[in-house]
ZAFIMAR-569300 format. One line per 8 residues: number of its first residue (from 1); for each residue x, y, z of C-alpha. Coordinates in nm, 3 decimals. Layout:
NUM = X/Y/Z  ... $
This chain:
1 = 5.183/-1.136/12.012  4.958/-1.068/11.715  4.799/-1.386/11.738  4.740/-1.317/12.110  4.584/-0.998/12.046  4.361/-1.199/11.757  4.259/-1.470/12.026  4.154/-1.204/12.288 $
9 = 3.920/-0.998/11.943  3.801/-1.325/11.872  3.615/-1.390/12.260  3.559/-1.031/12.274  3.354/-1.072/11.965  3.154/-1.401/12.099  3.088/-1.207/12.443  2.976/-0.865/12.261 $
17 = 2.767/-1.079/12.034  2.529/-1.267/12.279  2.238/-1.097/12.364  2.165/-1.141/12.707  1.824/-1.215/12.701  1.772/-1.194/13.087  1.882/-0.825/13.116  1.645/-0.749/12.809 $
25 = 1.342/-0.891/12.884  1.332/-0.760/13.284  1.425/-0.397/13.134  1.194/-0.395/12.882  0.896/-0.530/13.124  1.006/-0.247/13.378  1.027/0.023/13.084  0.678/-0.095/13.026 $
33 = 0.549/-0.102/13.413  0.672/0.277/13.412  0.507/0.376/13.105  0.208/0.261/13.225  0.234/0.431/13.586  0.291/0.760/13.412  0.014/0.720/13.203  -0.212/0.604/13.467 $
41 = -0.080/0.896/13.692  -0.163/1.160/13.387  -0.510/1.016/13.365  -0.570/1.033/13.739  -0.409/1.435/13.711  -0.635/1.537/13.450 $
C-alpha cells in the first residue's frame, strides 16, 4: 500500500511540476489586452 501511495506522490509531483506553458502565455497576453483597454478607456474618460 505504501508504495502505492509513493507511486501515485511521485506522478502527482511530475504533473504539479510542469508548467503549462500554453495556459500561461494566452493568460498573460489577455491580462495584458485588458490592461491596456482600461487604460485606453481612462484616457478616453478623462
Amino acid at each position: 500500500m505504501n508504495e502505492q501511495t509513493n507511486e501515485h506522490s511521485k506522478k502527482m509531483q511530475n504533473i504539479l511540476q510542469q508548467r503549462p506553458t500554453f495556459l500561461v502565455r494566452w493568460g498573460n497576453t489577455l491580462l495584458l489586452i485588458l490592461l491596456l483597454l482600461l487604460a485606453a478607456a481612462w484616457l478616453a474618460w478623462t
